[in-house]
C-alpha positions in Angstrom: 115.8 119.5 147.6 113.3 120.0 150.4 109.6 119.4 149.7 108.2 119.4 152.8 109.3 122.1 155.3 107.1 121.5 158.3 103.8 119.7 158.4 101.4 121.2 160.9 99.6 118.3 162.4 95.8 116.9 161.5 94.4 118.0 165.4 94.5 121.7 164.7 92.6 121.2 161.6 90.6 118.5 163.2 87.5 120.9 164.1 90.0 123.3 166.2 90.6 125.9 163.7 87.3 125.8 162.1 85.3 126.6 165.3 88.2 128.7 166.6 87.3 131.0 163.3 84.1 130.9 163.9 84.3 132.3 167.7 86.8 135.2 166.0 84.7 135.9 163.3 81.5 136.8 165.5 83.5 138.4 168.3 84.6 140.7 165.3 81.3 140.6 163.6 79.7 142.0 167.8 82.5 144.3 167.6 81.8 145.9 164.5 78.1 146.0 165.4 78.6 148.2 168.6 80.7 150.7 166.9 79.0 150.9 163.4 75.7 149.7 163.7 74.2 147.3 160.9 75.8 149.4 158.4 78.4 148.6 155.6 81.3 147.8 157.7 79.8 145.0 159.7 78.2 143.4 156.6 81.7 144.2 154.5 83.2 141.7 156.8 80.5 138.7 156.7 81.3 137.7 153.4 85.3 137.1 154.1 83.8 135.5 157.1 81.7 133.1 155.4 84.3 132.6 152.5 87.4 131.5 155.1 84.9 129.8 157.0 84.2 127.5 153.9 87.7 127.3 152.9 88.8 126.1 156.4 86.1 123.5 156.6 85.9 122.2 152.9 89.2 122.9 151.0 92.0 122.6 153.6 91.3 119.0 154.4 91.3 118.3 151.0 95.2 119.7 151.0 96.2 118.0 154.1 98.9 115.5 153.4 98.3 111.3 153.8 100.1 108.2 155.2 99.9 105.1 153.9 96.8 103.7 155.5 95.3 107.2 153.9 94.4 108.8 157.6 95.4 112.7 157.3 98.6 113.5 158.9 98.4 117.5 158.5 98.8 120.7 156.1 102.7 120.4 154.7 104.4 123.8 154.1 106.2 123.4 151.0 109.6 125.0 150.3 107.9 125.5 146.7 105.1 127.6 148.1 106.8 129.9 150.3 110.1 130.9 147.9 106.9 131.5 145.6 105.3 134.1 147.9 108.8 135.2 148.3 109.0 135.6 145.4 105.7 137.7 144.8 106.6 139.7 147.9 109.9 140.6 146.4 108.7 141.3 143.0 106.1 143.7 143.9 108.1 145.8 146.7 110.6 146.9 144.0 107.8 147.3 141.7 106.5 149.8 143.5 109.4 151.7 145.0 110.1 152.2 140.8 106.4 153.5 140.6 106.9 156.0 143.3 110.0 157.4 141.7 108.1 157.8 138.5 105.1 159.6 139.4 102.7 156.5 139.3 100.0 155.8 141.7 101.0 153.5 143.9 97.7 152.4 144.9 96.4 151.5 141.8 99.0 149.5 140.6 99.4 147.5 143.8 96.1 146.6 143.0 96.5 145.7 138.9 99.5 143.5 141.0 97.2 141.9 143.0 94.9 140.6 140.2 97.8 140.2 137.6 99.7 137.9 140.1 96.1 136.3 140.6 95.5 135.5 136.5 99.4 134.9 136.6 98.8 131.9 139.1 95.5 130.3 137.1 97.3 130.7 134.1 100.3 129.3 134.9 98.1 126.1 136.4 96.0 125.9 133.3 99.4 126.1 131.2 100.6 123.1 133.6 97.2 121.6 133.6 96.8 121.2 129.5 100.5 120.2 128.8 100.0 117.6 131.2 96.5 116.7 130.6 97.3 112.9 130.3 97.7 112.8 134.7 94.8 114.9 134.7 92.1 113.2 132.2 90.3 110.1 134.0 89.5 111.3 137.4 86.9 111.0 138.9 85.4 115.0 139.0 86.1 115.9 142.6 89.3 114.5 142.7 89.9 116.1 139.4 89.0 119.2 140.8 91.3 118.5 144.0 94.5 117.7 141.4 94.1 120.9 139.5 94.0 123.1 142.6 96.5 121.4 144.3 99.6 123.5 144.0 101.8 122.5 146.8 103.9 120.8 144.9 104.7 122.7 142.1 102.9 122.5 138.6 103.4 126.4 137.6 104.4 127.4 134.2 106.6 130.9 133.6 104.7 131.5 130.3 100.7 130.5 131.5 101.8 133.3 134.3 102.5 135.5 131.8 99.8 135.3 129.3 97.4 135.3 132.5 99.1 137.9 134.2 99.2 140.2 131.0 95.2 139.9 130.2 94.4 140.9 133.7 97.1 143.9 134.1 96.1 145.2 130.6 92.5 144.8 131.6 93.1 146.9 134.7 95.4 149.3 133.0 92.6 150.0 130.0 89.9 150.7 132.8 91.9 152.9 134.6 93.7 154.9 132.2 97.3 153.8 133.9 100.2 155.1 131.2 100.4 151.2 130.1 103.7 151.2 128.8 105.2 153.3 131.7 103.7 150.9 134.1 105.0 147.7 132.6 108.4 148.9 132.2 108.3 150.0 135.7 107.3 146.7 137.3 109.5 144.6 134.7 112.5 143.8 136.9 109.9 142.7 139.7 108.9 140.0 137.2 111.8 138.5 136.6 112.9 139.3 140.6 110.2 137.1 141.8 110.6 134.4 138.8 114.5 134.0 140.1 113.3 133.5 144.0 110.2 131.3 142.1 112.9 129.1 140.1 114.7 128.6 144.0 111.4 126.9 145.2 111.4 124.6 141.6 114.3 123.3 143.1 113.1 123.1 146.5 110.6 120.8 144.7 113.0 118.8 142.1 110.8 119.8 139.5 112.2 121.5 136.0 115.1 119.2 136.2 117.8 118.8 133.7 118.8 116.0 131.1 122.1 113.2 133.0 125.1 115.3 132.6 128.7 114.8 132.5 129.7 113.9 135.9 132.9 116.9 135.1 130.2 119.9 135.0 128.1 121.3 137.4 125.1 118.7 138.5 123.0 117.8 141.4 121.9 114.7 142.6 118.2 114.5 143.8 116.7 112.0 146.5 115.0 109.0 146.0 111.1 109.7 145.2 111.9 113.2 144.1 110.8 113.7 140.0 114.1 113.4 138.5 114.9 109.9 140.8 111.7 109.4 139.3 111.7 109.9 135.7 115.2 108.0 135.6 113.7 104.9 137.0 110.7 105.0 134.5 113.8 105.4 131.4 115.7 102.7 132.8 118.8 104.7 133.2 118.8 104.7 136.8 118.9 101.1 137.2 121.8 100.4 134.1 119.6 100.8 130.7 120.6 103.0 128.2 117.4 103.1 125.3 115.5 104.8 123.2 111.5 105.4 122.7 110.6 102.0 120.7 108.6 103.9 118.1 105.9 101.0 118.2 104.9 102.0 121.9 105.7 105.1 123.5 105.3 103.4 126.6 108.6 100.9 126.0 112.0 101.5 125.4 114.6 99.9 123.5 117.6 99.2 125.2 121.0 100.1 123.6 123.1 99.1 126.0 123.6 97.5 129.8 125.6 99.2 132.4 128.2 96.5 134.1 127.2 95.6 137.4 123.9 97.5 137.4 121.0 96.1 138.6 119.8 95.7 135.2 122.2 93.7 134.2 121.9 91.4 136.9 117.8 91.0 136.1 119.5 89.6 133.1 118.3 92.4 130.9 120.3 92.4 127.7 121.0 94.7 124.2 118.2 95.5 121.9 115.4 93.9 125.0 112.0 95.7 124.7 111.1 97.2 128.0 108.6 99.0 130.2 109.3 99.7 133.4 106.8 100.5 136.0 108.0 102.4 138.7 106.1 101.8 142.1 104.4 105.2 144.3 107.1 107.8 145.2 106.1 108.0 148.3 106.3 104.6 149.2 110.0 104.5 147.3 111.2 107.9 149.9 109.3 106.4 152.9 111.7 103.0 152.0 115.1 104.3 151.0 115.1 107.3 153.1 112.7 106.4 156.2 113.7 102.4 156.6 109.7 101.3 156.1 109.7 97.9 156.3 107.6 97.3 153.8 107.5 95.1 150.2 107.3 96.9 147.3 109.1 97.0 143.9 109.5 98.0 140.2 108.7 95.9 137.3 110.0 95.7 133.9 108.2 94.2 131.3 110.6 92.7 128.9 109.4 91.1 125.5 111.9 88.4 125.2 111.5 86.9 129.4 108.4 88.3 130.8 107.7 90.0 133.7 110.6 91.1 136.5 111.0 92.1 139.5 113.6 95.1 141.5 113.0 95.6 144.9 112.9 99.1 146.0 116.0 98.4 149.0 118.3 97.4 145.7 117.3 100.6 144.0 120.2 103.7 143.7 120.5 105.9 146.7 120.4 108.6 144.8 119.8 110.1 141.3 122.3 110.7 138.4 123.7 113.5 138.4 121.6 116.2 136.5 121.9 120.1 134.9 120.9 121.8 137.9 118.9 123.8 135.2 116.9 125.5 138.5 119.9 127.5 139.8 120.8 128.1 136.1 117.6 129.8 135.8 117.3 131.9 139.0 120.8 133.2 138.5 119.3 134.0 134.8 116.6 135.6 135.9 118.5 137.7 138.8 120.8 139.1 136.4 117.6 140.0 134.2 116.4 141.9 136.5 119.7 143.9 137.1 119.7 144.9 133.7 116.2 146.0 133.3 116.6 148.3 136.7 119.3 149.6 135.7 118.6 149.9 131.9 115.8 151.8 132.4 116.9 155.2 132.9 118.5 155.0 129.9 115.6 153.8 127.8 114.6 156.7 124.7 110.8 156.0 125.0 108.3 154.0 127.1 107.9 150.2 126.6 111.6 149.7 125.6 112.3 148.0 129.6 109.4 145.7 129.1 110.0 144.2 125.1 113.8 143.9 126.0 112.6 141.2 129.3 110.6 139.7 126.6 113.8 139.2 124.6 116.2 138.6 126.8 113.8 135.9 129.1 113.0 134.3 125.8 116.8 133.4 124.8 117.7 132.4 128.0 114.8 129.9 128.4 115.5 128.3 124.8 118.8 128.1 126.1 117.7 126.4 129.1 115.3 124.0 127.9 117.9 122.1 125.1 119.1 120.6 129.3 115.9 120.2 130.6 114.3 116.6 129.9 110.8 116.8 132.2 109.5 118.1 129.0 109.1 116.3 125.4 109.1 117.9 121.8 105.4 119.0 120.4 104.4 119.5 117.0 106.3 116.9 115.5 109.7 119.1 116.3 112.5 118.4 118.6 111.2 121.9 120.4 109.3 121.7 124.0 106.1 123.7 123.7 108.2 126.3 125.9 110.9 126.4 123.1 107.9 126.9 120.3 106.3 129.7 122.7 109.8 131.7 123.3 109.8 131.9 119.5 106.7 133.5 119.4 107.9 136.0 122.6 111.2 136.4 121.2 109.7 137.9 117.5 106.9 139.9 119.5 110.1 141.2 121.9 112.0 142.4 119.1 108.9 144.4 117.0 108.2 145.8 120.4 111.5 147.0 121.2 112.0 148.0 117.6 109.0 150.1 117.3 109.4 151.4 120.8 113.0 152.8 119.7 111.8 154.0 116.7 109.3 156.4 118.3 112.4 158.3 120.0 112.3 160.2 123.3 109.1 160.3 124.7 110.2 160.5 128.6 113.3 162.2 130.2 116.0 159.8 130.9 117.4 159.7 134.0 120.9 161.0 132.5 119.2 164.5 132.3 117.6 164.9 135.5 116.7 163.0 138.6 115.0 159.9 138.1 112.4 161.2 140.4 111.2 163.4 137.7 111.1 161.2 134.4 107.7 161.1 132.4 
């Protein structure tokens, strides 16, 4: 795990970049003037001028990162944001070397790509947003404006992106008169390309962790302050408690058992105690274990039978328990997806087979995945994740597709009969 790649410091947002934008802008702005004239090319430009201008005064401080006495330290480069536009950049170069070698123009679906991987990004956030509403609802407006745009960090859902991503691609497609289901079966193995690079920045991030695992299988151990180390301090089991959700209050737990020799146990904690524990900032739990800050600060449990207590954050675990590491599971999962598609897809019998059998195939494997993942709780009164309840609904909408699509036999020439190049 690696949030934080490189944090470029406060003083070149501090005034420096804005008014060296500025002095760029109307050199090119003069430039444009002297060859063109007050014609369309010089006033095509103002507008991106204006637009970067505002972002670079008003929205990048708003991203820069804080220190603990709240003065801005920079802009951090996240490791989740750049496997993500490695992802995107990745996904779309294959997408449209497959587009060349089936006669598609190239131009306009780099451009559907640009708006569906636009609409895939808002509706990924707005996925994120309303199944986490609770850390959302509250704020005051601007910074609950700030929080929802705030990306850095992660907060992307796989099937927001594609609900998003699908309105704006089929909206494009429609207006142009692109051969729809020839399109998405093209750029299908793209998807799932950039989703496997996308899943290596989750982990980058610690987020879409899996459930405490047997200590004999394949797990990872995340950092103090990251969202597993997190989450098992807020359920106890970090710190010795095994529980489960007192019905009464989702907020308190009922303990089942006391690990020997764990901290819990030497609070005094005991079987069948009521707890809540509240954990203190994550950044101020990293900047201790990891940094040395000398600084107070601590968790406390609320326990029904002896009050309030205290756990300093210097006696916490150095590290979490060992979890699924259900983020390589699903990149590898994904990269194997989009082998199949790429190289299933000369072989399909009629257009839109590639796209429903991603649909199928994504869906399974993320049910799969999700019985490990624990960052997520059941919905609908159902053990199911609202993931698990969605994949249902892809899974039956995959298998109509791909049915249907079958059904309709040969409506391009496969790649068996003559060079790829050349299929309708």
């Amino acid at each position: 795990m690696q949030q934080t790649l490189y944090v470029i410091p406060h003083v070149v947002f501090d005034g420096w970049l804005f008014y060296g934008w500025l002095a760029m802008g109307a050199i090119i702005l003069a430039y444009l003037g002297w060859k063109y004239g007050f014609g369309q090319e010089m006033f095509g430009f103002l507008p991106i001028y204006l637009i970067v201008a505002a972002v670079i005064y008003w929205v990048v401080p708003q991203l820069e990162v804080t220190g603990f006495d709240n003065e801005p330290e920079g802009l951090a480069i996240r490791g989740y944001g750049v496997f993500m536009l490695l992802g995107i950049t990745s996904g779309v170069s294959i997408a449209i070397a497959r587009c060349k070698r089936v006669g598609i123009n190239t131009e306009q679906v780099l451009t559907m790509l640009f708006w569906t991987v636009v609409a895939g990004i808002v509706g990924a956030r707005l996925f994120f947003v309303i199944q986490k509403f609770e850390n959302f609802s509250g704020l005051p407006p601007r910074e609950f404006i700030t929080n929802v745009l705030d990306m850095t960090k992660g907060g992307l859902v796989v099937y927001g992106s594609l609900i998003g991503g699908a309105i704006a691609g089929g909206l494009y497609i429609w207006r142009t008169k692109l051969p729809a289901l020839r399109v998405v079966d093209a750029i299908a193995p793209g998807m799932v390309l950039g989703l496997a690079l996308g899943r290596m920045g989750c982990l980058m991030n610690g987020c879409c962790f899996g459930g405490v695992c047997d200590p004999e299988l394949p797990n990872i151990h995340f950092p103090p302050g990251s969202p597993p180390y997190m989450q098992q301090l807020t359920d106890g089991e970090l710190i010795g408690i095994e529980s489960s959700v007192n019905s009464a209050a989702n907020d308190s737990r009922v303990v089942t058992s006391v690990l020997a020799g764990s901290p819990a146990e030497k609070l005094g904690i005991q079987k069948d105690d009521v707890v809540t524990v509240y954990p203190p900032d994550s950044l101020l739990v990293r900047a201790v274990k990891e940094d040395g800050l000398a600084v107070d600060g601590s968790a406390t449990i609320q326990s029904q039978r002896v009050g309030f207590l205290e756990l300093p954050i210097r006696d916490f675990p150095d590290y979490s328990l060992g979890v699924h590491p259900t983020q390589i599971y699903s990149s590898v999962n994904a990269f194997l997806l989009c082998l199949v598609l790429w190289f299933y897809f000369p072989f399909r019998k009629s257009d839109g087979e590639v796209f429903a059998l991603m649909l199928i195939l994504y869906a399974i494997g993320r049910f799969l995945l999700e019985s490990i993942r624990t960052d997520e709780l059941g919905v609908f009164g159902t053990p199911f994740t609202i993931s698990q309840c969605v994949s249902f609904l892809i899974l039956a909408l995959g298998v109509l597709a791909f049915v249907y699509f079958r059904s309709r036999g040969p409506k391009t020439v496969v790649g068996a009969a003559v060079p790829e190049g050349l299929t309708g």
